[in-house]
PDB file of N, CA, C and O in Angstrom:
ATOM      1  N   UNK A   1      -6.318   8.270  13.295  1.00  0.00           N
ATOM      2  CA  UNK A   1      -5.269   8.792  14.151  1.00  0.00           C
ATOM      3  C   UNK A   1      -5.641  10.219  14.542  1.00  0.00           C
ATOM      4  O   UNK A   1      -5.827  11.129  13.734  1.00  0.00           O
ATOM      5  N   UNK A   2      -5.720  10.305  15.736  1.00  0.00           N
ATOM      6  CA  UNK A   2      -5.860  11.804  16.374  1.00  0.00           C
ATOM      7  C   UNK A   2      -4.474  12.753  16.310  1.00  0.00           C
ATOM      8  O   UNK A   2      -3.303  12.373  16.285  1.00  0.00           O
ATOM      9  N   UNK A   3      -4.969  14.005  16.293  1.00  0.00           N
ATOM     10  CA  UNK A   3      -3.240  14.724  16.542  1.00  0.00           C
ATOM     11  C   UNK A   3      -3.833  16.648  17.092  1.00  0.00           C
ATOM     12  O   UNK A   3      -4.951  17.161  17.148  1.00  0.00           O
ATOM     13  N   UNK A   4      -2.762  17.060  17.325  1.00  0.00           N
ATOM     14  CA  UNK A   4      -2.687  18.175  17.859  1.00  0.00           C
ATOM     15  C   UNK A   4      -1.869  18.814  17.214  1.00  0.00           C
ATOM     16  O   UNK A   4      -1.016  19.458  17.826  1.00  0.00           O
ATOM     17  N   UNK A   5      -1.909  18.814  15.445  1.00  0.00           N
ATOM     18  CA  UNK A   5      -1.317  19.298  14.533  1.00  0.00           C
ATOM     19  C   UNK A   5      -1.494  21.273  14.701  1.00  0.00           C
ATOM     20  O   UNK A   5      -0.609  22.116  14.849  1.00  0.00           O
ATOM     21  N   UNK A   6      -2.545  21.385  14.629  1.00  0.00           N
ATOM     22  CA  UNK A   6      -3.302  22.987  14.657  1.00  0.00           C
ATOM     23  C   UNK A   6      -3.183  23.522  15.663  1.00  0.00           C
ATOM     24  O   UNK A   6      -3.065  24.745  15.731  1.00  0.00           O
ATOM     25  N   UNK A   7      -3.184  22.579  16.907  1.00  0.00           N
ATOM     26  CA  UNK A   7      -2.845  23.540  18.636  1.00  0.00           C
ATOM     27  C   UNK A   7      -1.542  24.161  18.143  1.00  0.00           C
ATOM     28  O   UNK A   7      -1.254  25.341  17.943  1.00  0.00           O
ATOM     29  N   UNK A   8      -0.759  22.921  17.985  1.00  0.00           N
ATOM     30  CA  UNK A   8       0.466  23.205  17.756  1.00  0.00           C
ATOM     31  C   UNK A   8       1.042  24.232  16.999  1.00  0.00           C
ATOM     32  O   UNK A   8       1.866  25.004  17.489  1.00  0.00           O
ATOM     33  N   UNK A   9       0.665  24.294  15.838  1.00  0.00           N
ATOM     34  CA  UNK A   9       0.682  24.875  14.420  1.00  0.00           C
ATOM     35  C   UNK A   9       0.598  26.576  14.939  1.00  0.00           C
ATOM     36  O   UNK A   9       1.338  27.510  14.629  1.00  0.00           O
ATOM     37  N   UNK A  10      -0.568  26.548  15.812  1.00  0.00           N
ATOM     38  CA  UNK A  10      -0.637  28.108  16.136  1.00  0.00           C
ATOM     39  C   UNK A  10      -0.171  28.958  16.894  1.00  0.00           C
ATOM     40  O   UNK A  10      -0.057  30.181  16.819  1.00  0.00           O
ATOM     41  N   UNK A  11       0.399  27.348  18.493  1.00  0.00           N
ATOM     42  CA  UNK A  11       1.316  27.983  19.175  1.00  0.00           C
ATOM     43  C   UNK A  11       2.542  28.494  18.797  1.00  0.00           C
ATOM     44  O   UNK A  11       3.130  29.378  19.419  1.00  0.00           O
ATOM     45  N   UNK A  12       3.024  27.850  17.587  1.00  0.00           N
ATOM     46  CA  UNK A  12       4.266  28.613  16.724  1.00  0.00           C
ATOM     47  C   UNK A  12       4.155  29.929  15.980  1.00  0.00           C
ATOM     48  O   UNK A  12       5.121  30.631  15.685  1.00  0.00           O
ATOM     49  N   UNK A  13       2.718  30.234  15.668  1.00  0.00           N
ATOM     50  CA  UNK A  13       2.409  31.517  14.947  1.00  0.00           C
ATOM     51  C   UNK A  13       3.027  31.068  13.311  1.00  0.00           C
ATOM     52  O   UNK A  13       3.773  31.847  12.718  1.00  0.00           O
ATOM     53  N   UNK A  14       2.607  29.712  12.686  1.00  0.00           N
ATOM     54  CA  UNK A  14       2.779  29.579  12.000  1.00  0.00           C
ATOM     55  C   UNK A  14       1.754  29.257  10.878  1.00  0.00           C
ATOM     56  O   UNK A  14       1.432  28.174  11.367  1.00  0.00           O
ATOM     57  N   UNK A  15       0.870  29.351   9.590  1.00  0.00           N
ATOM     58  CA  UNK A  15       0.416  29.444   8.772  1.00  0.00           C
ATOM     59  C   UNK A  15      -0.093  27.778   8.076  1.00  0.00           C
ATOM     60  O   UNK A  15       1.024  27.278   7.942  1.00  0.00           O
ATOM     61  N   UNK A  16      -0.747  27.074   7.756  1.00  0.00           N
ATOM     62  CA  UNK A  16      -0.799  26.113   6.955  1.00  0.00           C
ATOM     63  C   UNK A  16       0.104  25.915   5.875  1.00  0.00           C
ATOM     64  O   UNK A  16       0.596  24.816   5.620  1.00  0.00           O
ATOM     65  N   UNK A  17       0.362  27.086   5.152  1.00  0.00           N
ATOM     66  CA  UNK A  17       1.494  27.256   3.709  1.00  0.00           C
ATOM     67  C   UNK A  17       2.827  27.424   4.708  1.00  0.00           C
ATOM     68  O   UNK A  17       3.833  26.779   4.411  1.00  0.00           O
ATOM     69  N   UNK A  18       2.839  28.111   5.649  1.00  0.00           N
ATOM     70  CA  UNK A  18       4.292  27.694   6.374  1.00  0.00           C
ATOM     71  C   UNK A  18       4.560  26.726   6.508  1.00  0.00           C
ATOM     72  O   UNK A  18       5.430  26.156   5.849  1.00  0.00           O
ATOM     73  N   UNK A  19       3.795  26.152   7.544  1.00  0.00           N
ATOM     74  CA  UNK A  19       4.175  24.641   7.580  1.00  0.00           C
ATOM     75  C   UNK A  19       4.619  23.618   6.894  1.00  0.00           C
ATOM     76  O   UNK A  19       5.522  22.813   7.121  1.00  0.00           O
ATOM     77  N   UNK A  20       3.414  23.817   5.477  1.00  0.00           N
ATOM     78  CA  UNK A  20       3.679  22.574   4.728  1.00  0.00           C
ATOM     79  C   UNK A  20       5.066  23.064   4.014  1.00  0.00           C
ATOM     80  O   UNK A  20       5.910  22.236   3.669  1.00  0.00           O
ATOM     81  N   UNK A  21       5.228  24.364   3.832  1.00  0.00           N
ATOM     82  CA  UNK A  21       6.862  24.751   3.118  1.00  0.00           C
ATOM     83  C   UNK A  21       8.006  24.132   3.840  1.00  0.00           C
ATOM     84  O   UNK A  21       8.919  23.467   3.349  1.00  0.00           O
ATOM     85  N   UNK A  22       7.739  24.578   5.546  1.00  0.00           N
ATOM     86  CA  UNK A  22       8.617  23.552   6.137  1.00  0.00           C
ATOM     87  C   UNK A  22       8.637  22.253   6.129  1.00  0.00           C
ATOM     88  O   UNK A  22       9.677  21.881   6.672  1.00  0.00           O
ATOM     89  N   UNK A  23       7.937  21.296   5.746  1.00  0.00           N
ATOM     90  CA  UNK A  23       7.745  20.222   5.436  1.00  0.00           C
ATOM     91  C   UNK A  23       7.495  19.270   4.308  1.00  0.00           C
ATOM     92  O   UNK A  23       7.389  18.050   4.190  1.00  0.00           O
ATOM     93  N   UNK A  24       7.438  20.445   3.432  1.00  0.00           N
ATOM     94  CA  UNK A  24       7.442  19.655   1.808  1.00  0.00           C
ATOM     95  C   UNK A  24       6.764  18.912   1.816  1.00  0.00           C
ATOM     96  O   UNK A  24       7.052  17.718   1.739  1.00  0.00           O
ATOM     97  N   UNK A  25       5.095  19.600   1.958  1.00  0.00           N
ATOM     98  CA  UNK A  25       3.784  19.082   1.503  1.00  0.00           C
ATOM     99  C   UNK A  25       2.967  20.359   0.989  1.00  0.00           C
ATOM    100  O   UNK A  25       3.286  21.483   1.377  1.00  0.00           O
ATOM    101  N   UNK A  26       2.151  20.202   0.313  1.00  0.00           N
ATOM    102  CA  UNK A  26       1.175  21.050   0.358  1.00  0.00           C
ATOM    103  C   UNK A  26       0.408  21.106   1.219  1.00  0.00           C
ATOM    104  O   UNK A  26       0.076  20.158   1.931  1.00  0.00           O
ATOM    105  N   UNK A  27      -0.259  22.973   1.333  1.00  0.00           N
ATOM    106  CA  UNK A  27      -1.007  23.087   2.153  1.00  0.00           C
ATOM    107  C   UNK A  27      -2.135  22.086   2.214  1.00  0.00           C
ATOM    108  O   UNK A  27      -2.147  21.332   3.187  1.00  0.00           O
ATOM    109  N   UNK A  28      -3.265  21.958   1.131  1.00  0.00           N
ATOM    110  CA  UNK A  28      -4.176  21.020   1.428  1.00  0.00           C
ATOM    111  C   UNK A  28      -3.524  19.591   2.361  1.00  0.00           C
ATOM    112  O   UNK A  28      -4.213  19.060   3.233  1.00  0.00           O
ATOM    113  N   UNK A  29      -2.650  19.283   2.147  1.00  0.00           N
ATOM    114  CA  UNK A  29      -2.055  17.713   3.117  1.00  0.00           C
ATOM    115  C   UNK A  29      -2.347  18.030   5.056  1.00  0.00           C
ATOM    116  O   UNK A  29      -2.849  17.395   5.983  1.00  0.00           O
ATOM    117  N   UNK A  30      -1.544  19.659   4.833  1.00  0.00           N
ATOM    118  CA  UNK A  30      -1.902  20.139   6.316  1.00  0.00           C
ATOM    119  C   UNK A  30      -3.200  20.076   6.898  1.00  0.00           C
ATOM    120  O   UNK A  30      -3.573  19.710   8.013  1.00  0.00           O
ATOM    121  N   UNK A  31      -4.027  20.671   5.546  1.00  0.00           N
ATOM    122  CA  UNK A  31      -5.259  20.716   6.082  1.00  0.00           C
ATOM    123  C   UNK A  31      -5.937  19.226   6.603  1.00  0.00           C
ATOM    124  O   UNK A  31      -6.511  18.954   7.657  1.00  0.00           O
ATOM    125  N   UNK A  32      -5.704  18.607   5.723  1.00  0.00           N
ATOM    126  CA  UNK A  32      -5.814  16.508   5.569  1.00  0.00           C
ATOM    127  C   UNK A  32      -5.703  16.723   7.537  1.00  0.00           C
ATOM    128  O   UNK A  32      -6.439  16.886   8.510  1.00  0.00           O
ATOM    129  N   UNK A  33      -4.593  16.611   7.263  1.00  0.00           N
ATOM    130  CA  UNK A  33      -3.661  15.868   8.328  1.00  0.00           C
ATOM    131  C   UNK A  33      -4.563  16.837   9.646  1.00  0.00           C
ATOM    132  O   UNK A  33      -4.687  16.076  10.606  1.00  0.00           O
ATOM    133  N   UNK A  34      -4.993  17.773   9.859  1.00  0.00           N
ATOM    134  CA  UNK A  34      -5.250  19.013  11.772  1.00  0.00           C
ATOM    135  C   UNK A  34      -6.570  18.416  11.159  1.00  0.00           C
ATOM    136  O   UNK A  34      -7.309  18.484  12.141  1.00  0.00           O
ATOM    137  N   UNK A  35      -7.379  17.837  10.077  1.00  0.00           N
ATOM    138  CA  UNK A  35      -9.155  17.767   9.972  1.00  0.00           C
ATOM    139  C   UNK A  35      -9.231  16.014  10.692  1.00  0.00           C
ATOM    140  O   UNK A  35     -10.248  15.450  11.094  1.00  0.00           O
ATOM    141  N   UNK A  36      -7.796  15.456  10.673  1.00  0.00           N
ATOM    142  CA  UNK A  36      -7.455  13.967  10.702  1.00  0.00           C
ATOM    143  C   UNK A  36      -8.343  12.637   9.452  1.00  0.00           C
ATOM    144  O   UNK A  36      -8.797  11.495   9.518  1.00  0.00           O
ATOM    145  N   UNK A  37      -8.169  13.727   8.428  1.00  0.00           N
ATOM    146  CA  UNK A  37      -8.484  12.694   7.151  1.00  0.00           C
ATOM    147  C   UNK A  37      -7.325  12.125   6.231  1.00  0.00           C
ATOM    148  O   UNK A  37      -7.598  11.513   5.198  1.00  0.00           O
ATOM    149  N   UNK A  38      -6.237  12.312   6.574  1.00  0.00           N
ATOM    150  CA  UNK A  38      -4.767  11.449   6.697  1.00  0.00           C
ATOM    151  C   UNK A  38      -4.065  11.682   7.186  1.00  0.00           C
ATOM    152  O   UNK A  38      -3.696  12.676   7.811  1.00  0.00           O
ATOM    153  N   UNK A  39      -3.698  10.676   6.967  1.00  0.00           N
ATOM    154  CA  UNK A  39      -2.740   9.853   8.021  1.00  0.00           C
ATOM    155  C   UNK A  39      -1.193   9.797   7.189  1.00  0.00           C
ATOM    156  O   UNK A  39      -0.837   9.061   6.269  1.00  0.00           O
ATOM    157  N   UNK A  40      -0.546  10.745   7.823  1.00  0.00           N
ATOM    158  CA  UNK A  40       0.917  11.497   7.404  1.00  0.00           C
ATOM    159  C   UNK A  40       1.780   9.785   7.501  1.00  0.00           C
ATOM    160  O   UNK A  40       1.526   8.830   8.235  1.00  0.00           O
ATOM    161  N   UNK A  41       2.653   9.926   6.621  1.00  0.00           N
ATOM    162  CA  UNK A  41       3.940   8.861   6.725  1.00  0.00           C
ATOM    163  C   UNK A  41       4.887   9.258   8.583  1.00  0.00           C
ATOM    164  O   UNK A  41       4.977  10.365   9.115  1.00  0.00           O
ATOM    165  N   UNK A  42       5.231   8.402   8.925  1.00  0.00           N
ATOM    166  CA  UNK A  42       6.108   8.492   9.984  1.00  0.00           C
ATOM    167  C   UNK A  42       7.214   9.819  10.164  1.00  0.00           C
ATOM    168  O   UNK A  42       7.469  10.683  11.003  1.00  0.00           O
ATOM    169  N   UNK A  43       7.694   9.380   8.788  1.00  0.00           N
ATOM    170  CA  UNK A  43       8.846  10.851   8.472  1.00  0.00           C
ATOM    171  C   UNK A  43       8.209  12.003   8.219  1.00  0.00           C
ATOM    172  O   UNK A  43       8.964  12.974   8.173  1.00  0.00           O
ATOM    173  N   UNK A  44       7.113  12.211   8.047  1.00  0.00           N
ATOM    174  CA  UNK A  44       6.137  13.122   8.200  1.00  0.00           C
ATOM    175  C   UNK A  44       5.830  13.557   9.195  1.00  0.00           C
ATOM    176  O   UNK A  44       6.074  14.762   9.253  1.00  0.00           O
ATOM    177  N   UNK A  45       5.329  13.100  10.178  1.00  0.00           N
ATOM    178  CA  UNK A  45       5.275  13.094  11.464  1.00  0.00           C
ATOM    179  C   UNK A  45       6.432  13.956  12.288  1.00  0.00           C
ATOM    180  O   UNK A  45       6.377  14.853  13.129  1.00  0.00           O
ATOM    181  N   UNK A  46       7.562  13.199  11.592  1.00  0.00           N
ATOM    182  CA  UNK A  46       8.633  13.607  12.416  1.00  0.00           C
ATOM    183  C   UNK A  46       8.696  14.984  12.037  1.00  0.00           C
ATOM    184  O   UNK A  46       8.833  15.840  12.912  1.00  0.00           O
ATOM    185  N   UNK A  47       8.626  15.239  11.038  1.00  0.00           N
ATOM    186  CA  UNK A  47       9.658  16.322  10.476  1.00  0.00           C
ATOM    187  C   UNK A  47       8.287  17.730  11.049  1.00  0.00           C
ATOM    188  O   UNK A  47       8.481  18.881  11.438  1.00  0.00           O
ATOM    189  N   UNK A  48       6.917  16.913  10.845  1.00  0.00           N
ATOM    190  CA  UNK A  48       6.062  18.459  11.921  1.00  0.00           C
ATOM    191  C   UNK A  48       6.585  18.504  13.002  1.00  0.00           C
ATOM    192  O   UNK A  48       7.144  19.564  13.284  1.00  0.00           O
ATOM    193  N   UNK A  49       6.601  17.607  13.813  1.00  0.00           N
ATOM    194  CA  UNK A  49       7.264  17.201  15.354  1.00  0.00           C
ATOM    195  C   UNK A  49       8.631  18.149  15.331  1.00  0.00           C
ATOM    196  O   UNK A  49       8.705  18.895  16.308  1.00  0.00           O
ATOM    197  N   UNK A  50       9.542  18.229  14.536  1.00  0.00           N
ATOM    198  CA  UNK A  50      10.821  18.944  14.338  1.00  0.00           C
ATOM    199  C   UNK A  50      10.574  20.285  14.751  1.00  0.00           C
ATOM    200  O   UNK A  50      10.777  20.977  15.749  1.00  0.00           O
ATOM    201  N   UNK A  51       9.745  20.470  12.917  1.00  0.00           N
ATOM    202  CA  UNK A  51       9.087  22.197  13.208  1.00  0.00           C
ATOM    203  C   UNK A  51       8.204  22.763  14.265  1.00  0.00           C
ATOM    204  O   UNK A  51       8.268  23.978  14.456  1.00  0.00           O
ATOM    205  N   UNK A  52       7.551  22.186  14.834  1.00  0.00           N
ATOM    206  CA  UNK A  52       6.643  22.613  15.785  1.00  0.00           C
ATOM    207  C   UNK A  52       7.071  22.514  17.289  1.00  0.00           C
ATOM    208  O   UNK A  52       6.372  22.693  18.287  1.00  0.00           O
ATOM    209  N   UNK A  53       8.540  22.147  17.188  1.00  0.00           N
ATOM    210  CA  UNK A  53       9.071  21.642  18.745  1.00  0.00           C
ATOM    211  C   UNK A  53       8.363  20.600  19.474  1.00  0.00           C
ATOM    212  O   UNK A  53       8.589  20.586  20.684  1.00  0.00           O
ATOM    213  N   UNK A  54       7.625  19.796  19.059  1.00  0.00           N
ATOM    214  CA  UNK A  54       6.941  18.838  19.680  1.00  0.00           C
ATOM    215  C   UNK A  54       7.486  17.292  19.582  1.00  0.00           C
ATOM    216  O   UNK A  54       8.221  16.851  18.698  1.00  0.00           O
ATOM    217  N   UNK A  55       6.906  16.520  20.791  1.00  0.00           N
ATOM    218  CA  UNK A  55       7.412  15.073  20.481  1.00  0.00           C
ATOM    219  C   UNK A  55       6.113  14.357  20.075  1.00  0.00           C
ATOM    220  O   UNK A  55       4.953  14.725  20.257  1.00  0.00           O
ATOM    221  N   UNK A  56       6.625  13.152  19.432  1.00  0.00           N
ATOM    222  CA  UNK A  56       5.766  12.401  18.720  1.00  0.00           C
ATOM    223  C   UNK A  56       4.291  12.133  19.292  1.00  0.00           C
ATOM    224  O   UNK A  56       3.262  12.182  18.619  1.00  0.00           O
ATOM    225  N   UNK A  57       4.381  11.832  20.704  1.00  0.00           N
ATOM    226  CA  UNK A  57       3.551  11.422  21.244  1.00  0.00           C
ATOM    227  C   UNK A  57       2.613  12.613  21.904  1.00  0.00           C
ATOM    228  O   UNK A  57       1.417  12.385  22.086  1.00  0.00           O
ATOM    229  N   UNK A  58       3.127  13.750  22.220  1.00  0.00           N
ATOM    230  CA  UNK A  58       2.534  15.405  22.395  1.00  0.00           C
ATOM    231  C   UNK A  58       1.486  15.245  21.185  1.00  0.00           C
ATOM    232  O   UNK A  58       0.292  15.224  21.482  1.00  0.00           O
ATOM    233  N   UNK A  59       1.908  15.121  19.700  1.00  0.00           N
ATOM    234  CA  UNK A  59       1.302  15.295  18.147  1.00  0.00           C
ATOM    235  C   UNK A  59       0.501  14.044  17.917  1.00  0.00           C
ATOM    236  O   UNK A  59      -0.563  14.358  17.384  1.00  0.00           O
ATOM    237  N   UNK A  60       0.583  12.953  18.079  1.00  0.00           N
ATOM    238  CA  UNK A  60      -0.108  12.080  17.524  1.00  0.00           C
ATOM    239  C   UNK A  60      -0.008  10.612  17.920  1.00  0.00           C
ATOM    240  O   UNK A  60       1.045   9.999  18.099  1.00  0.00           O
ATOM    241  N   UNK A  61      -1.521  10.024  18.059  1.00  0.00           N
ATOM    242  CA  UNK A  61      -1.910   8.809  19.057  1.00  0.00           C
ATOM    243  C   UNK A  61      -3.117   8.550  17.974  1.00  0.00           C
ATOM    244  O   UNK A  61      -3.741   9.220  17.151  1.00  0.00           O
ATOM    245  N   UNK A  62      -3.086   7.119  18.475  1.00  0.00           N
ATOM    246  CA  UNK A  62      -4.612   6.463  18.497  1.00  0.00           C
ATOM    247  C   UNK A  62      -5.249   5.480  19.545  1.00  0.00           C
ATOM    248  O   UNK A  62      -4.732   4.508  20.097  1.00  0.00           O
ATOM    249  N   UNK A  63      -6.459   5.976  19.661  1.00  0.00           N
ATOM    250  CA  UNK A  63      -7.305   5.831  20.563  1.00  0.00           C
ATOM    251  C   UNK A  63      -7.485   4.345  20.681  1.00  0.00           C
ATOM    252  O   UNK A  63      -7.976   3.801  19.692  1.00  0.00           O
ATOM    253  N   UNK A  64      -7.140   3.502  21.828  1.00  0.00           N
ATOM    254  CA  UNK A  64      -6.748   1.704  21.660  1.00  0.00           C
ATOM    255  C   UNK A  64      -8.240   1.342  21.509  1.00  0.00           C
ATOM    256  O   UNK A  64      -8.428   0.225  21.025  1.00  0.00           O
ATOM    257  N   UNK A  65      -9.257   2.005  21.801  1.00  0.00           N
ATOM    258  CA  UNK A  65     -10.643   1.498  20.971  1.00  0.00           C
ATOM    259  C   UNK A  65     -10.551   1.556  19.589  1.00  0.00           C
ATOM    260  O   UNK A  65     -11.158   0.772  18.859  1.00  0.00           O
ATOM    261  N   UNK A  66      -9.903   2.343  19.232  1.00  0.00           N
ATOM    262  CA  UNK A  66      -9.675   2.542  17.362  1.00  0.00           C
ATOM    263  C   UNK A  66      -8.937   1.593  16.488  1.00  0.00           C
ATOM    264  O   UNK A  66      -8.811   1.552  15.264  1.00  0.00           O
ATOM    265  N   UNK A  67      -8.270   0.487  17.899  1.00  0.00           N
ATOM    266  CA  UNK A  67      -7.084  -0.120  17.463  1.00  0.00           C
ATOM    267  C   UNK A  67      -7.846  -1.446  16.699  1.00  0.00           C
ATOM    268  O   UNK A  67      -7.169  -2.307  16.137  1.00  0.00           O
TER     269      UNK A  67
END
């Protein structure tokens, strides 16, 4: 799964340890998740999507060759 976790992340002027505080993960998960070596739960998703003002589909897709 591709995403635009880190565009995002910076257009907020927000931190990896911010984030994941807003989201109740650890930083390493953030890191996981903007390197795309996991793959966040849905409610996960959402709740960056929340903090970052973004919609689901702005943050995260997969490529229908990947499918």
């Amino acid at each position: 799964m591709k995403n635009m976790v880190k565009t995002a992340r910076l257009q907020m002027n927000l931190t990896q340890q911010q984030l994941a505080e807003l989201t109740g993960v650890t930083r390493q998960t953030i890191s996981l998740i903007e390197k795309g070596k996991y793959n966040p739960t849905l409610k996960l998703c959402l709740d960056i999507c929340y903090t970052v003002n973004k919609s689901l589909d702005e943050l995260f897709w997969i490529d229908k060759e990947e499918l």
